[in-house]
C-alpha positions as CSV (number, residue, x, y, z in Angstrom):
1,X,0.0,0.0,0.0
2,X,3.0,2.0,0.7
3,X,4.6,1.8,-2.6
4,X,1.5,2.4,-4.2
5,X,1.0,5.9,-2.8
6,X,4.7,6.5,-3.9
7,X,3.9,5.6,-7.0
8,X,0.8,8.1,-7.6
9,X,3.2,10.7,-5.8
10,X,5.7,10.4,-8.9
11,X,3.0,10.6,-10.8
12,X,0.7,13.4,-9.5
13,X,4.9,15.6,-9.4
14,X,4.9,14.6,-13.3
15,X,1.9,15.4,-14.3
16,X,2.4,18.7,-12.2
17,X,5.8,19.0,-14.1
18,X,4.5,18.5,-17.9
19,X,1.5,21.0,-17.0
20,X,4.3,23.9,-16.3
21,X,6.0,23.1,-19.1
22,X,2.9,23.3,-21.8
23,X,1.6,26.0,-19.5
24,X,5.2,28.0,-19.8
25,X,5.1,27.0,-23.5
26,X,1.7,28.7,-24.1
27,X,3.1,32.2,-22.6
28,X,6.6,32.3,-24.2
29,X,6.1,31.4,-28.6
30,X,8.8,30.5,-29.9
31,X,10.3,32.5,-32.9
32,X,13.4,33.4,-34.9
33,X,13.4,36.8,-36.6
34,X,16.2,37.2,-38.8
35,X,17.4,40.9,-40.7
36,X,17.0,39.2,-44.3
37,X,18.0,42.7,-46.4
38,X,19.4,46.1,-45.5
39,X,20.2,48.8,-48.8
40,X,20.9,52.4,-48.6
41,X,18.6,54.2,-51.0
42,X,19.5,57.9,-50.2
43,X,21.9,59.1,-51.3
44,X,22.3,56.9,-54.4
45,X,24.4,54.0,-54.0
46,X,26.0,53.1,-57.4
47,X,25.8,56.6,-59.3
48,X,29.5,56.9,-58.6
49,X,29.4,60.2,-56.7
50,X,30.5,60.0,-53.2
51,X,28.1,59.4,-50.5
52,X,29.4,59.6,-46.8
53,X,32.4,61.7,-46.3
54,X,33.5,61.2,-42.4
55,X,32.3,64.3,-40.6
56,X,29.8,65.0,-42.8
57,X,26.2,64.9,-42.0
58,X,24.8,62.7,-44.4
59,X,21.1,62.5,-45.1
60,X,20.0,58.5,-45.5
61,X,17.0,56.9,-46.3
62,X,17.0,52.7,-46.1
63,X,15.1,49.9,-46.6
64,X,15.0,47.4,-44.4
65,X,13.3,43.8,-44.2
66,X,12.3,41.8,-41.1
67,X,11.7,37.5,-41.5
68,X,10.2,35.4,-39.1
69,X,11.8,31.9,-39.7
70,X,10.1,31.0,-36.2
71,X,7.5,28.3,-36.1
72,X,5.5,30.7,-33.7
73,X,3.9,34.0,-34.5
74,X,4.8,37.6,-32.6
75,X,2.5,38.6,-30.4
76,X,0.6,41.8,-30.2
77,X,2.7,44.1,-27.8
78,X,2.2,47.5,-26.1
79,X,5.7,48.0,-25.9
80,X,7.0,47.0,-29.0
81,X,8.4,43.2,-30.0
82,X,12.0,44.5,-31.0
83,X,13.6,47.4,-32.2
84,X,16.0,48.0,-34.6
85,X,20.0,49.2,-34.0
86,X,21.5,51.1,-36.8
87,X,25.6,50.8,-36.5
88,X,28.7,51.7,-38.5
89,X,31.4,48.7,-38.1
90,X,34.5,47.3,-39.1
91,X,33.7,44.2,-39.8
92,X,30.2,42.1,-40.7
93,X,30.4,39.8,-37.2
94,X,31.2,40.6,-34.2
95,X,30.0,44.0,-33.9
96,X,30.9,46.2,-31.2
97,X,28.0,48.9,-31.6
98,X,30.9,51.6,-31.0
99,X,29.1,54.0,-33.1
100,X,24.9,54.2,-33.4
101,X,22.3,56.3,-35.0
102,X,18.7,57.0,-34.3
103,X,16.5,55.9,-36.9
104,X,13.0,57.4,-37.4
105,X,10.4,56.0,-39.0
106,X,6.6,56.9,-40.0
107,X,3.6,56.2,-37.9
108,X,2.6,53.1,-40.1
109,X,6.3,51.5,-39.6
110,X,6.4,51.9,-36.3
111,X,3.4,49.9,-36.2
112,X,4.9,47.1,-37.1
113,X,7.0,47.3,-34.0
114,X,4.3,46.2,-31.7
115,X,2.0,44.1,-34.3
116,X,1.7,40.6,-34.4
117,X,4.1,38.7,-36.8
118,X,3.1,35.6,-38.4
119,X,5.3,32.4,-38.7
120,X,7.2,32.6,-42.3
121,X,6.2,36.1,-43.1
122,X,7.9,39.3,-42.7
123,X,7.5,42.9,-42.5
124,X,9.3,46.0,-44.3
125,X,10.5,49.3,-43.1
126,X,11.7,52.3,-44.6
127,X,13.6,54.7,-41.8
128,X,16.2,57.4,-42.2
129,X,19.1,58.4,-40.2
130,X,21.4,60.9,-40.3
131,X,24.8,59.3,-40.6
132,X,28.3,61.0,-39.6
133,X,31.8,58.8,-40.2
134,X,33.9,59.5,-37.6
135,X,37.1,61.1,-39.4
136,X,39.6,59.8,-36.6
137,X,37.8,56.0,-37.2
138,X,37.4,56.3,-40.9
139,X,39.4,54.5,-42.5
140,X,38.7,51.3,-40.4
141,X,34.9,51.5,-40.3
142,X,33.6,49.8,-43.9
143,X,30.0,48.6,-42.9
144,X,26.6,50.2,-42.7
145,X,24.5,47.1,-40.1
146,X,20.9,47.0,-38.9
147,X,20.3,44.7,-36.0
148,X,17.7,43.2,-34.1
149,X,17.0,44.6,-30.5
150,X,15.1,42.1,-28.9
151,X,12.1,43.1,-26.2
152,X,12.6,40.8,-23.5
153,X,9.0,40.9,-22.2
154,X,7.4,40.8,-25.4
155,X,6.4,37.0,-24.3
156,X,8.3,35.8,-27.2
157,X,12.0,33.7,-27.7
158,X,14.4,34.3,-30.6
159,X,15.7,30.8,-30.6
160,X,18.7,32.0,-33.5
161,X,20.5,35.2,-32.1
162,X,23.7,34.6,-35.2
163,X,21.0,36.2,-37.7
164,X,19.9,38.9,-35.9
165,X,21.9,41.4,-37.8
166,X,22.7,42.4,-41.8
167,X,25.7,44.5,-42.8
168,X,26.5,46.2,-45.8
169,X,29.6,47.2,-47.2
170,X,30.9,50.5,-48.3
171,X,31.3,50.7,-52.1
172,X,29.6,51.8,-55.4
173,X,26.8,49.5,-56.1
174,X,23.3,48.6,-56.0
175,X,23.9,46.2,-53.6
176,X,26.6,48.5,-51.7
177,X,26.0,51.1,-49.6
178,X,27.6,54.1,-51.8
179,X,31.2,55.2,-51.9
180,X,32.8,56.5,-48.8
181,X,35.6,59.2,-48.4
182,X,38.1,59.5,-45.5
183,X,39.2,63.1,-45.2
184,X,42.3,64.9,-43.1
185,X,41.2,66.2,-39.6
186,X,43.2,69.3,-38.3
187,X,43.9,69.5,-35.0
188,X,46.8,71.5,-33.2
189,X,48.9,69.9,-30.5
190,X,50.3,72.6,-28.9
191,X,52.0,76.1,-29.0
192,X,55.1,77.5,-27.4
193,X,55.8,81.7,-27.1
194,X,59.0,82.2,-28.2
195,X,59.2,86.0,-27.8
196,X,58.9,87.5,-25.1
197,X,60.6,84.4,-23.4
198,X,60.9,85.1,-20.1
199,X,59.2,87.8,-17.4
200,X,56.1,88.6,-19.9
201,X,52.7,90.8,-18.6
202,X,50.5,91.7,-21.2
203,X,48.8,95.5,-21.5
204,X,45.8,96.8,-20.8
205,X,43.5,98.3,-23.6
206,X,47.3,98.1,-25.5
207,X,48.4,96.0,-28.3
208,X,51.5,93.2,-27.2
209,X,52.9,91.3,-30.3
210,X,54.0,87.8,-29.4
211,X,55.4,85.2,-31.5
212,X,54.7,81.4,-31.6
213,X,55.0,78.2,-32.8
214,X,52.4,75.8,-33.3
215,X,52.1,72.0,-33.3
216,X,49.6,70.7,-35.9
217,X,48.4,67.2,-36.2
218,X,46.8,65.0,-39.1
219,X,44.7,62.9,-36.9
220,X,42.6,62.1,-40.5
221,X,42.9,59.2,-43.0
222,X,44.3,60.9,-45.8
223,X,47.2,63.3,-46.3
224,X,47.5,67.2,-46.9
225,X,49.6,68.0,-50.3
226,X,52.0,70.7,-50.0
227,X,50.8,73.1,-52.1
228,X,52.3,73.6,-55.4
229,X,52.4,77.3,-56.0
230,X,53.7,78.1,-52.3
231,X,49.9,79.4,-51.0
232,X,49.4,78.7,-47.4
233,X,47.6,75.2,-46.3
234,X,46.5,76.4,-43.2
235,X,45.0,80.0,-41.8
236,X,45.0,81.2,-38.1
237,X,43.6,82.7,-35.3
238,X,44.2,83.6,-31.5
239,X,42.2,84.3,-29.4
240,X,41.7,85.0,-25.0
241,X,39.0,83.1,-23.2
242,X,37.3,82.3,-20.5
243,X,37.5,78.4,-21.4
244,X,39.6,76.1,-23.3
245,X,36.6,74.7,-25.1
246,X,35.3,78.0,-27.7
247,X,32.3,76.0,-28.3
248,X,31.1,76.0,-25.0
249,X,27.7,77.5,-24.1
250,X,28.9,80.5,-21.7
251,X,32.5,80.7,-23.5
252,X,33.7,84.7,-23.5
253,X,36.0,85.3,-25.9
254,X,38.3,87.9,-27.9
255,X,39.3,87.2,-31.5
256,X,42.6,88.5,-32.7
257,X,44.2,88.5,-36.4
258,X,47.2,86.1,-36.7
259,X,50.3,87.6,-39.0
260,X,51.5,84.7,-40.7
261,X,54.0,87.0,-43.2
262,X,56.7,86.0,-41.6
263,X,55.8,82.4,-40.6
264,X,57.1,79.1,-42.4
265,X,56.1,75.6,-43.1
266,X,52.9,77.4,-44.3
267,X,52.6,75.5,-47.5
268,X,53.4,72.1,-46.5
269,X,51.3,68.9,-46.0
270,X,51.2,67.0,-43.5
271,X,51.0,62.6,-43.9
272,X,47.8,61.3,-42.6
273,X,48.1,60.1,-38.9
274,X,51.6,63.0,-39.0
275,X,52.2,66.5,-37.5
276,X,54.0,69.3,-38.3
277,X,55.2,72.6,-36.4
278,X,54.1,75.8,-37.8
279,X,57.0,78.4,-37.3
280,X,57.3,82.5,-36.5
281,X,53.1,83.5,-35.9
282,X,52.6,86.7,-34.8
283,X,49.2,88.5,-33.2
284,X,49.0,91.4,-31.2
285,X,47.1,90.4,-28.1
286,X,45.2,93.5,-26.0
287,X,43.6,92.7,-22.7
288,X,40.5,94.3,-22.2
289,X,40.1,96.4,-18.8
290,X,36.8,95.4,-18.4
291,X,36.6,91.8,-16.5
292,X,40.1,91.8,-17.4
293,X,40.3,88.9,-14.8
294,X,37.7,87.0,-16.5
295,X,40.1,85.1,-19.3
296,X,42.1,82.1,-18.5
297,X,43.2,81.1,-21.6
298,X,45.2,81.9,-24.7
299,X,44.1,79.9,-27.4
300,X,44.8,79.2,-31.5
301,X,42.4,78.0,-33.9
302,X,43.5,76.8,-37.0
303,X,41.1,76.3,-40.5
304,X,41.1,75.3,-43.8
305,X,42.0,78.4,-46.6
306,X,39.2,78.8,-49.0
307,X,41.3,77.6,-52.1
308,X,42.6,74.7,-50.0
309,X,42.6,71.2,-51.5
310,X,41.8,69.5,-48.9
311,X,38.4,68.6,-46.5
312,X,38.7,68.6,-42.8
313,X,36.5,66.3,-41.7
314,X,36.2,67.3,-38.3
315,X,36.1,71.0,-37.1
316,X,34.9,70.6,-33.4
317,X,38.9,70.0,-32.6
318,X,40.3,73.3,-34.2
319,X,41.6,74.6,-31.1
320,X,44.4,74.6,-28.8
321,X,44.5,76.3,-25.3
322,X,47.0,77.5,-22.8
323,X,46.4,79.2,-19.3
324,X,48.1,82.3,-18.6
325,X,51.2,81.9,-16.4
326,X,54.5,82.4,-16.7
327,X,55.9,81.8,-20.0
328,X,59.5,80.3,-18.7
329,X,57.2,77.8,-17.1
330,X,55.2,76.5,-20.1
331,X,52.6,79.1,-20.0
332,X,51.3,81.8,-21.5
333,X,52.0,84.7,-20.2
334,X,50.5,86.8,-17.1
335,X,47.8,88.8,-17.1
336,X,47.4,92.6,-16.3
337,X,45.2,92.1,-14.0
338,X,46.7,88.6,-12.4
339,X,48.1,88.7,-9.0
340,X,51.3,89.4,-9.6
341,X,50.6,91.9,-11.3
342,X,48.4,93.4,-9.2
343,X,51.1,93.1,-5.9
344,X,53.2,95.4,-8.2
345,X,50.7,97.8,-8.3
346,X,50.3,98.1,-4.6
347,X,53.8,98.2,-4.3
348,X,54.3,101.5,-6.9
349,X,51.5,103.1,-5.2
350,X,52.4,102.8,-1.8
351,X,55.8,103.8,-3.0
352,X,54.3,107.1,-4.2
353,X,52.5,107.4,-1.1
354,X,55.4,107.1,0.9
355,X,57.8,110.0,-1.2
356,X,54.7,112.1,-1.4
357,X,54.4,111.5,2.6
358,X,58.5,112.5,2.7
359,X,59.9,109.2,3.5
360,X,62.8,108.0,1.7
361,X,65.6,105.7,2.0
């Protein structure tokens, strides 16, 4: 009698067990959603004109086409059943989703999203992006990839995760996704004064020439030509701020001309990945009295000439900043209004107060 009431104990903790699993089976469908085709349709893949040049903006319309190879259908979903990931890459597997875009899409597509999906059928979508090549990450980035971006609580299991992606390659063809260009990307290193050299305070409301030379990097893919008729490559200005970033929201700032007459190096290139020191600047700097004590920095911009034959592909990293200081020590010189400075101006005064009291040595 014992081992009969085992028995039906095994049984009844089966019977409980294959109940879960149809009962776990009915809640999560099985499916496999797969990216069957991804092409670029804006701009014009195969028309032989250059598409994507790497810190350009670039417009792009695609189409894109969703496959469920599942035996299940989707569900309907509130949320959404996926979403999809937009990536530029360096190779076609094992992507690392370094650099992403939004992708919009119309009211009807994104639809689909949350839409039920039926077994061997698939849907089609149509978003754009804008698209911007990194300039520094050019050269190594050659594919445009879509992946799938699964909704865990959509009730629903992927049960192939090796096709949830498609990748297509840079190139001029229908079946590419239109030519890419790697540009040079300016961006200076560093500057030393070399005159004054040593014990330097600028003027108030008075022009101080100083002289310097620059460091400038190639931190692009492709190279800067010297220039065959000995015109400048690069042009220049200086400037005092409040910030070392002259983008920045609340950045003060005074722009000054750059003399670059008696400069040289002017007309070389520079390699791709190379630098180059730009010799013998010269801008007259004048601090202004009012919130004189306001500016931190010294700063040079350089930029592209307008009959320059060359692209920089990334502008946002134009500058380079030094604090004021002593310029024996690296820096860039004191300030009017700076501390020392202003101890030296309390010194002459009380030194006139003094004689005019009588005392002397």
């Amino acid at each position: 009698m014992k081992r009969r009431n085992n028995e039906m104990a095994r049984f009844t903790l089966i019977t409980a067990f294959l109940t879960a699993c149809l009962f776990a089976e009915t809640i999560a469908t099985t499916s496999d959603l797969t990216v069957l085709s991804v092409s670029v349709t804006t701009p014009v893949p195969n028309d032989g004109a250059t598409s994507f040049i790497s810190g350009v903006d670039t417009y792009t319309e695609l189409d894109i086409n969703i496959f469920n190879f599942g035996g299940d259908a989707l569900p309907t979903t509130a949320d959404g059943n996926f979403d999809l990931i937009l990536s530029l890459e360096h190779a076609e597997t094992n992507l690392q989703y370094s650099y992403t875009f939004n992708l919009t899409f119309s009211t009807s597509d994104q639809s689909k999203f949350s839409d039920p999906l039926a077994s061997t059928a698939g849907e089609a979508f149509s978003p754009n992006a804008t698209i911007t090549i990194p300039t520094e990450e050019c050269g190594n980035l050659s594919y445009i990839c879509v992946t799938i971006d699964h909704n865990v609580n959509a009730g629903y299991d992927d049960d192939d995760s090796t096709n949830d992606f498609a990748c297509i390659a840079f190139g001029d063809g229908s079946s590419l996704a239109g030519i890419k260009e790697c540009t040079a990307d300016l961006q200076p290193n560093n500057f030393t004064i070399t005159d004054p050299s040593s014990n330097f305070v600028y003027k108030i409301n008075s022009d101080r020439t100083i002289t310097v030379d620059l460091e400038v990097d190639n931190i692009g893919w492709e190279a800067i030509n010297e220039t065959d008729d000995g015109s400048s490559n690069y042009d220049f200005t200086a400037y005092i701020s409040t910030s070392d970033d002259l983008d920045e929201v609340n950045v003060t700032y005074v722009e000054f001309s750059v003399d670059t007459s008696s400069a040289y190096n002017l007309s070389s290139g520079i390699a791709a990945g190379g630098s180059m020191w730009i010799y013998g600047l010269q801008t007259d700097i004048n601090i202004p009295s009012e919130d004189c004590e306001i500016y931190e920095y010294l700063c040079f911009k350089v930029s592209v000439p307008t009959n320059a034959d060359y692209t920089d592909g990334d502008t946002s990293n134009n500058e380079v900043c030094i604090e004021f200081g002593d310029v024996e020590d690296g820096y860039a010189g004191n300030l009017p209004c700076s501390g020392c400075a202003l101890k030296f101006s309390l010194g002459l005064v009380l030194a006139m107060i003094m004689a005019a009291l009588g005392y002397t040595h």
